[in-house]
C-alpha positions as YAML, in Angstrom:
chain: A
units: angstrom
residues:
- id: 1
  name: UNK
  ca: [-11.17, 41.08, 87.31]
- id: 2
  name: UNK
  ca: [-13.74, 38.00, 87.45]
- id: 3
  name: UNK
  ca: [-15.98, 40.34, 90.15]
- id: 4
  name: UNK
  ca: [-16.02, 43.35, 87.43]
- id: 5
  name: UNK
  ca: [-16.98, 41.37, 84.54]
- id: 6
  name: UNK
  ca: [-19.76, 39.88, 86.41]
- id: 7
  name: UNK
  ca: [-21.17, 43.35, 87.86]
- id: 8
  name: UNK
  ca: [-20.86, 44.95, 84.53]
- id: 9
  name: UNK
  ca: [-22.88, 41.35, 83.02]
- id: 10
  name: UNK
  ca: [-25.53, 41.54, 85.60]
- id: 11
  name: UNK
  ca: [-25.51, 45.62, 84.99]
- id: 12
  name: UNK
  ca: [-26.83, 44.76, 81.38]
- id: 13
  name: UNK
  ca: [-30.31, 44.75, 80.57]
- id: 14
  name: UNK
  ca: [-32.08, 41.30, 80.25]
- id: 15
  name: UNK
  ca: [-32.36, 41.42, 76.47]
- id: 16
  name: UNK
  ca: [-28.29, 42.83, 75.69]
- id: 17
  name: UNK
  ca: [-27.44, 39.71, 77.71]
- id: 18
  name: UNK
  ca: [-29.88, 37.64, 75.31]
- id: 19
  name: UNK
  ca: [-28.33, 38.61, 72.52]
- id: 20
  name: UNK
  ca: [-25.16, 38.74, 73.72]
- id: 21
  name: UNK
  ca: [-25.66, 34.98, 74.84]
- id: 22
  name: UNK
  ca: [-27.62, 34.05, 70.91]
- id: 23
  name: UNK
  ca: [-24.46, 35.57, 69.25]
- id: 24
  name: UNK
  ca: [-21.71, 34.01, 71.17]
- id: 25
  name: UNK
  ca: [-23.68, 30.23, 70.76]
- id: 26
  name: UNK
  ca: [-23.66, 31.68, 66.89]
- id: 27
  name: UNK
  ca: [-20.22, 31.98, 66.70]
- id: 28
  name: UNK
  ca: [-19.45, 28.38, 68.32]
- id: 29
  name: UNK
  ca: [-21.72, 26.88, 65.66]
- id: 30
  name: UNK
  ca: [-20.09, 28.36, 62.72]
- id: 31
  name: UNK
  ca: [-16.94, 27.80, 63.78]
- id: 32
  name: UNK
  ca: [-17.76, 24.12, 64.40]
- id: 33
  name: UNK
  ca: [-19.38, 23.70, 61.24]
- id: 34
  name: UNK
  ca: [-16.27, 25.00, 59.12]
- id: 35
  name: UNK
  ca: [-13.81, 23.09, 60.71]
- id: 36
  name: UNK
  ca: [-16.02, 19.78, 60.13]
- id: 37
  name: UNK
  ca: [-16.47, 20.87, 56.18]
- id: 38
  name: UNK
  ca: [-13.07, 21.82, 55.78]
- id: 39
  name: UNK
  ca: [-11.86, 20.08, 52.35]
- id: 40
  name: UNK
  ca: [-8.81, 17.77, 53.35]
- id: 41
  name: UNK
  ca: [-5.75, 18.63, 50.88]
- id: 42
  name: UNK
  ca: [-4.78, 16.25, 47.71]
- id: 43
  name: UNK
  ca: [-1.81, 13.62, 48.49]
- id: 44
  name: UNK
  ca: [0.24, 14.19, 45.57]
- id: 45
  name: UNK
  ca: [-0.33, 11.32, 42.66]
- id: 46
  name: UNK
  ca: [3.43, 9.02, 43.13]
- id: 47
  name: UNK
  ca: [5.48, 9.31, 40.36]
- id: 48
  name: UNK
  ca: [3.99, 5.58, 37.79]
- id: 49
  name: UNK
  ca: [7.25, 3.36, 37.35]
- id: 50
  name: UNK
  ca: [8.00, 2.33, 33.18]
- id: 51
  name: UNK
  ca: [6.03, -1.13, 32.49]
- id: 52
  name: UNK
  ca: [8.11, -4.43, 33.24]
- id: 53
  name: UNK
  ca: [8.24, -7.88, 31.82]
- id: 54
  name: UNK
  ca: [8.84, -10.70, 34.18]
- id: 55
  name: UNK
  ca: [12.62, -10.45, 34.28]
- id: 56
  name: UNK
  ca: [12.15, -7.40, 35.49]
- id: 57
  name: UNK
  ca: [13.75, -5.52, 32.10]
- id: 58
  name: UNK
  ca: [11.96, -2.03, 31.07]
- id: 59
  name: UNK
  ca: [9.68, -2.62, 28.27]
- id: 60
  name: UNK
  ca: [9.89, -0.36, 25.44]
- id: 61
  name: UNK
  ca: [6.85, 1.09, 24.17]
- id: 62
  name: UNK
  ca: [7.39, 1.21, 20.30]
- id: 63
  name: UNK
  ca: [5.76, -1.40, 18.27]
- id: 64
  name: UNK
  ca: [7.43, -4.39, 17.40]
- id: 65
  name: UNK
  ca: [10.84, -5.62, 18.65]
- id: 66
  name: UNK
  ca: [14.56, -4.07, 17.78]
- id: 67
  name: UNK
  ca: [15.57, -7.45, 16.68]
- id: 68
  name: UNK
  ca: [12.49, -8.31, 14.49]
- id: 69
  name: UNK
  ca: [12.57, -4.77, 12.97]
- id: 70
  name: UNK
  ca: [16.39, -5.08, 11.56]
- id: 71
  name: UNK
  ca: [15.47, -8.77, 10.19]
- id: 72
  name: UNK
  ca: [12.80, -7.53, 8.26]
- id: 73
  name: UNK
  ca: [14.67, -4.99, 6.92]
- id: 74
  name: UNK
  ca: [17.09, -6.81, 5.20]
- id: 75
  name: UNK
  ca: [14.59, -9.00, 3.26]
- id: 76
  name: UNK
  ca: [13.14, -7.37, 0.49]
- id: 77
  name: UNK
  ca: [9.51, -8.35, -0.08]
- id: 78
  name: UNK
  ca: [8.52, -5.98, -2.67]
- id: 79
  name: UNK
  ca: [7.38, -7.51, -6.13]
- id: 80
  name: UNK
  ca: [8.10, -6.24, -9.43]
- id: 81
  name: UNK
  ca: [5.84, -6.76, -12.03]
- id: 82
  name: UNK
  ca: [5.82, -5.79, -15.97]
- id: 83
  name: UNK
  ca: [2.64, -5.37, -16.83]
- id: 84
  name: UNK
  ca: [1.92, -5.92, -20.72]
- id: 85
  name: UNK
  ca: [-0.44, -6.13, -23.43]
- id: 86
  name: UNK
  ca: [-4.52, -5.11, -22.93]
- id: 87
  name: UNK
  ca: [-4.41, -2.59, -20.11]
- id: 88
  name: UNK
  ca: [-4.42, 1.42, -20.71]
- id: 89
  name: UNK
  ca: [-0.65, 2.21, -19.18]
- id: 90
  name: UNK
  ca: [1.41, -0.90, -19.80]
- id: 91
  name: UNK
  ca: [5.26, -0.71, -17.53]
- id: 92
  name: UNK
  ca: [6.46, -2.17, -14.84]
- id: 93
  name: UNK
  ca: [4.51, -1.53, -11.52]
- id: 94
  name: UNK
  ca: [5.87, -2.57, -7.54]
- id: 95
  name: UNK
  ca: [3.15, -4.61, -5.62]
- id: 96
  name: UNK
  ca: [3.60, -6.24, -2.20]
- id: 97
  name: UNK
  ca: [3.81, -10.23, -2.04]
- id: 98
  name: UNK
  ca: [-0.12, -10.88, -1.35]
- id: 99
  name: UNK
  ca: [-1.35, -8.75, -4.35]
- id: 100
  name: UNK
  ca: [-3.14, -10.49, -7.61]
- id: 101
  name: UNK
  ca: [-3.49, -10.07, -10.77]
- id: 102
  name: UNK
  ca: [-6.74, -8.21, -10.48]
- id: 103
  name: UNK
  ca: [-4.42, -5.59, -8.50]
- id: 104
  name: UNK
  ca: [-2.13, -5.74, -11.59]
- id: 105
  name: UNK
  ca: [-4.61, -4.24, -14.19]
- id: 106
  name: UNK
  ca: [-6.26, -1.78, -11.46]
- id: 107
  name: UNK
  ca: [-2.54, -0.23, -11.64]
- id: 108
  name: UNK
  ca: [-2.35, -0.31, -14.82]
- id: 109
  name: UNK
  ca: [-5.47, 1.75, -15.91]
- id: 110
  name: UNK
  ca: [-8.10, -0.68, -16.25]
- id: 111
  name: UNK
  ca: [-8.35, -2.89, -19.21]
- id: 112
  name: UNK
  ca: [-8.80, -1.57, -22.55]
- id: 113
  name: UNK
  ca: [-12.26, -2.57, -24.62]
- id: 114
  name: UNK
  ca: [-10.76, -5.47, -26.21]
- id: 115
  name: UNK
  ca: [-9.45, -7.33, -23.36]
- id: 116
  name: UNK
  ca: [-10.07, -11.19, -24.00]
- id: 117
  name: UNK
  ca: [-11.13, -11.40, -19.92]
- id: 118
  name: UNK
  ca: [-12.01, -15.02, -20.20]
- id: 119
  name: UNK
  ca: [-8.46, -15.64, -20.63]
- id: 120
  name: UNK
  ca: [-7.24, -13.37, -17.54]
- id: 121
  name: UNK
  ca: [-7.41, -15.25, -14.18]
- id: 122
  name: UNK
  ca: [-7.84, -12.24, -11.61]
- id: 123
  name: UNK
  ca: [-7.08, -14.35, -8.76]
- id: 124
  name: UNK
  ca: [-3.30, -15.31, -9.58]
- id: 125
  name: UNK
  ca: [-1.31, -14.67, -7.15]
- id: 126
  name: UNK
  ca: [1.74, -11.62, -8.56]
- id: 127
  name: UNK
  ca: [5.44, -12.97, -8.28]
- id: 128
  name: UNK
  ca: [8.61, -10.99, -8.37]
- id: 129
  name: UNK
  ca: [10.04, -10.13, -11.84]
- id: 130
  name: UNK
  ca: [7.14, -11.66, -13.73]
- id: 131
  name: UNK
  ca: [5.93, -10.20, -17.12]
- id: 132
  name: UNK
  ca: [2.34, -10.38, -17.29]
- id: 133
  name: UNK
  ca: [0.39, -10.51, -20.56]
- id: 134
  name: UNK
  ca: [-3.29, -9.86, -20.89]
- id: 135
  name: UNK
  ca: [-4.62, -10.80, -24.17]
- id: 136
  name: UNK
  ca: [-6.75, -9.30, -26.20]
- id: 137
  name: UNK
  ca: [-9.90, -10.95, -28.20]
- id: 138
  name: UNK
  ca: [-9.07, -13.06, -31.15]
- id: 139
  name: UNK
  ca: [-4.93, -13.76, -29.63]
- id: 140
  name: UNK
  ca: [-3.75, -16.82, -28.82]
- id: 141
  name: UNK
  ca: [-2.05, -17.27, -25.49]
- id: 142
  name: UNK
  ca: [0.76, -19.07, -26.18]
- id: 143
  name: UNK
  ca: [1.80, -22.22, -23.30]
- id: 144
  name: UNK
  ca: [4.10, -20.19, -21.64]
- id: 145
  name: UNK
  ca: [2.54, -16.52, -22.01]
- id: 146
  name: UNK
  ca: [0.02, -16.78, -19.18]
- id: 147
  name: UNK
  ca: [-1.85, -14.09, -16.96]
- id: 148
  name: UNK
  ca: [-0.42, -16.23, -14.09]
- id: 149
  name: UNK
  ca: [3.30, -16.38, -12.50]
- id: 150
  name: UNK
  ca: [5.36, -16.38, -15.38]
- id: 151
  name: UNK
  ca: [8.77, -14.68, -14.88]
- id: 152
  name: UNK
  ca: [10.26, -12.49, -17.83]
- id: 153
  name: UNK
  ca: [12.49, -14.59, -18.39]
- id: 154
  name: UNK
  ca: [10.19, -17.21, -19.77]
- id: 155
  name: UNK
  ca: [10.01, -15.56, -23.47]
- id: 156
  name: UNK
  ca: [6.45, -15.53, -23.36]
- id: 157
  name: UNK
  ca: [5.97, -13.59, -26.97]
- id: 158
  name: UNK
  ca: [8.26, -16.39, -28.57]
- id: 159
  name: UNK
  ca: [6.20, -17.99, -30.88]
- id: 160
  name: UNK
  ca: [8.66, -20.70, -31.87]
- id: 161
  name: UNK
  ca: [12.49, -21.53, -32.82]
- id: 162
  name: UNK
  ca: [14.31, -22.06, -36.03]
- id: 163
  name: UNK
  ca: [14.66, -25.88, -36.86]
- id: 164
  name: UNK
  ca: [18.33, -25.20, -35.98]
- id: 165
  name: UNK
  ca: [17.45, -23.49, -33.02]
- id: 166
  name: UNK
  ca: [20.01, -20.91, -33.87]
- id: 167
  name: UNK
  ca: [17.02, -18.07, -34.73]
- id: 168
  name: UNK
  ca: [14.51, -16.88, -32.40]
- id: 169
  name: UNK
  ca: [10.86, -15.80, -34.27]
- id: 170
  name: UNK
  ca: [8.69, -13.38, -32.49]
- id: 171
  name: UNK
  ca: [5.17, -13.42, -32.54]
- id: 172
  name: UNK
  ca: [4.10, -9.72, -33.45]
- id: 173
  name: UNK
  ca: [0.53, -10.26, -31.42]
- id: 174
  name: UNK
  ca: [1.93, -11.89, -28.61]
- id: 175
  name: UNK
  ca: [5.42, -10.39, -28.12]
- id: 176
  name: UNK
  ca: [5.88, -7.92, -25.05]
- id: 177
  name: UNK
  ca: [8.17, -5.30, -25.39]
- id: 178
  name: UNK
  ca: [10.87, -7.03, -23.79]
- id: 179
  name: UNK
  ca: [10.24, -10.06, -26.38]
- id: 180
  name: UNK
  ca: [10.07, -7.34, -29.14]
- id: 181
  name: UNK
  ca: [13.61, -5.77, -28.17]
- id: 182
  name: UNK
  ca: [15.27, -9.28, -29.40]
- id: 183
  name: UNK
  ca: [14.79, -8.24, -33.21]
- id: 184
  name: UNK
  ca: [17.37, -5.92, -35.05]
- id: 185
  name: UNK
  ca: [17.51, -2.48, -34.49]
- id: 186
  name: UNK
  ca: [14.58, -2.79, -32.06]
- id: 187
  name: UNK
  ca: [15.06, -0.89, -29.30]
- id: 188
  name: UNK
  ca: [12.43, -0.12, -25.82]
- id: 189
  name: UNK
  ca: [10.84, 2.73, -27.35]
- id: 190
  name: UNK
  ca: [10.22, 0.94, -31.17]
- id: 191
  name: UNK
  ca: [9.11, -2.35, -28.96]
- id: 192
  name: UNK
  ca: [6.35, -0.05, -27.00]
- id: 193
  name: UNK
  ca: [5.02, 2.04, -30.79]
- id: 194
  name: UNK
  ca: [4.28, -2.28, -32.04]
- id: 195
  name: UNK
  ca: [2.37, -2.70, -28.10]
- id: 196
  name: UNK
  ca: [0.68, 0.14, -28.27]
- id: 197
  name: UNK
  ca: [-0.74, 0.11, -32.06]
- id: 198
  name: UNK
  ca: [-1.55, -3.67, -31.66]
- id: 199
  name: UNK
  ca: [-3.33, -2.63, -28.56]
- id: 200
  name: UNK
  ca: [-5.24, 0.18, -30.21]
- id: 201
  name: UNK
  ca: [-5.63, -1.47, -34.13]
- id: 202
  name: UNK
  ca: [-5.90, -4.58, -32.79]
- id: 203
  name: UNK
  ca: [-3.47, -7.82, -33.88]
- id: 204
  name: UNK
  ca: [-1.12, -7.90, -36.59]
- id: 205
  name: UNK
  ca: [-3.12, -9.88, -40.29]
- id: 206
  name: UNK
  ca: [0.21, -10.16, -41.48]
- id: 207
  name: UNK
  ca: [3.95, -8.99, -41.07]
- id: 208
  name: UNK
  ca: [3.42, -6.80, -43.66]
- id: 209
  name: UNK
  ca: [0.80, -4.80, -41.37]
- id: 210
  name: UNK
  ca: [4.36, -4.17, -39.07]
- id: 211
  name: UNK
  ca: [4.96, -1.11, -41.61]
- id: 212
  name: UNK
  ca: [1.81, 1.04, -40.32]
- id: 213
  name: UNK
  ca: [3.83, 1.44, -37.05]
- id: 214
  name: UNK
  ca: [5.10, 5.10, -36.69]
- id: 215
  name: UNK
  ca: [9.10, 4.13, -37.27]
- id: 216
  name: UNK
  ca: [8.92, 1.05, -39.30]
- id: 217
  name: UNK
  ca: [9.02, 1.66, -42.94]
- id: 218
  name: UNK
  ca: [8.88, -0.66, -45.88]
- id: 219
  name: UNK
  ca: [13.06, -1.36, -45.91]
- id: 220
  name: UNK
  ca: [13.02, -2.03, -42.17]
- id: 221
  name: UNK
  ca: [9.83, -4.67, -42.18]
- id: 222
  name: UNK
  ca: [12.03, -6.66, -45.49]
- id: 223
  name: UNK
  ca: [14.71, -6.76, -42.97]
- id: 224
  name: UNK
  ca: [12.96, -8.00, -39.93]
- id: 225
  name: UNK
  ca: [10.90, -10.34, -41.86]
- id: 226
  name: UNK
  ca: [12.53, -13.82, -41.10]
- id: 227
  name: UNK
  ca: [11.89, -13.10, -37.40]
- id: 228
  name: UNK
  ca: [8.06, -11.95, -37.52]
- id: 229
  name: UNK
  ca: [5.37, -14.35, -37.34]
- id: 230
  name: UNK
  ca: [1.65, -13.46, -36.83]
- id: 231
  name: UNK
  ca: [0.58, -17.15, -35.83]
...
């Protein structure tokens, strides 16, 4: 077989066996060339183990901690505030513990034109069930109606007590509506018509002036007259 091949080879004429020789050395070259280029297959990524502490416990990867979560939960921290006298849209509004006064009347609507602001500390820090009052010009602030921490309970629009201290007297241009609901027959909505005229008229020249309230006629301001003061 090996004596055929090489008759038939020398048989060829010089420039078949040239070729024949160019293409075979060809062939070798590509062949080497791809196996050397030949891109080597991905090792698959290993699966990433959860994050550990120390201890070796799995680290959850929600904010905060269980624990610390239900604590702060059953703490209430929001504050409630009733916000009174010289703003637009007097009521109670919910703030959260680091909130000021300034906060106060921006919930509110702003301050109306008649604000007395030199009497309104912004910067007082809000506390839970306080009544806030904010003056307008030409009122008097009584000592315990302040634009600072002063709860509701305080009776900031009582202007003074009976020499028996059996009677309480309300102070028409100081009284919030919660102060206002004390009188006779004075209910929420009667307490906000006196807030809101005083706020839009202005304060209260005399008890007398009570009757230009939508609600309050003549009879009723005769009745209420030994618990009105404008002073």
């Amino acid at each position: 077989m090996g004596q055929r091949i090489q008759e038939w080879w020398f048989g060829l004429p010089r420039q078949r066996q040239l070729l024949a020789v160019l293409g075979g050395i060809g062939v070798l070259v590509i062949g080497g060339w791809l196996m050397l280029h030949q891109p080597a297959s991905a090792a698959l990524p290993a699966a990433i183990p959860p994050a550990t502490t120390s201890s070796g416990r799995v680290q959850s990867t929600t904010s905060g901690h269980p624990q610390a979560a239900s604590q702060a939960s059953s703490h209430d921290t929001r504050v409630f505030v009733d916000v009174q006298g010289a703003v637009n849209h007097p009521g109670l509004y919910q703030f959260s513990p680091e909130m000021r006064v300034a906060d106060a009347i921006k919930a509110a609507g702003g301050l109306v034109a008649r604000a007395d602001r030199q009497q309104i500390n912004l910067a007082t820090r809000l506390t839970d069930q306080q009544q806030l009052y904010l003056p307008l010009k030409g009122e008097k602030r009584p000592a315990t109606a302040t634009s600072s921490s002063t709860p509701a309970s305080s009776g900031s629009g009582t202007s003074a007590n009976s020499s028996s201290g059996s009677a309480t007297v309300v102070n028409l241009n100081t009284a919030t509506v919660t102060d206002l609901q004390q009188l006779t027959g004075v209910g929420a909505k009667k307490a906000q018509k006196i807030v809101d005229y005083r706020t839009e008229h202005g304060s209260f020249q005399s008890v007398a002036d009570l009757a230009q309230v939508p609600g309050f006629g003549e009879k009723t301001v005769a009745n209420l007259q030994d618990q009105l003061t404008t002073s």
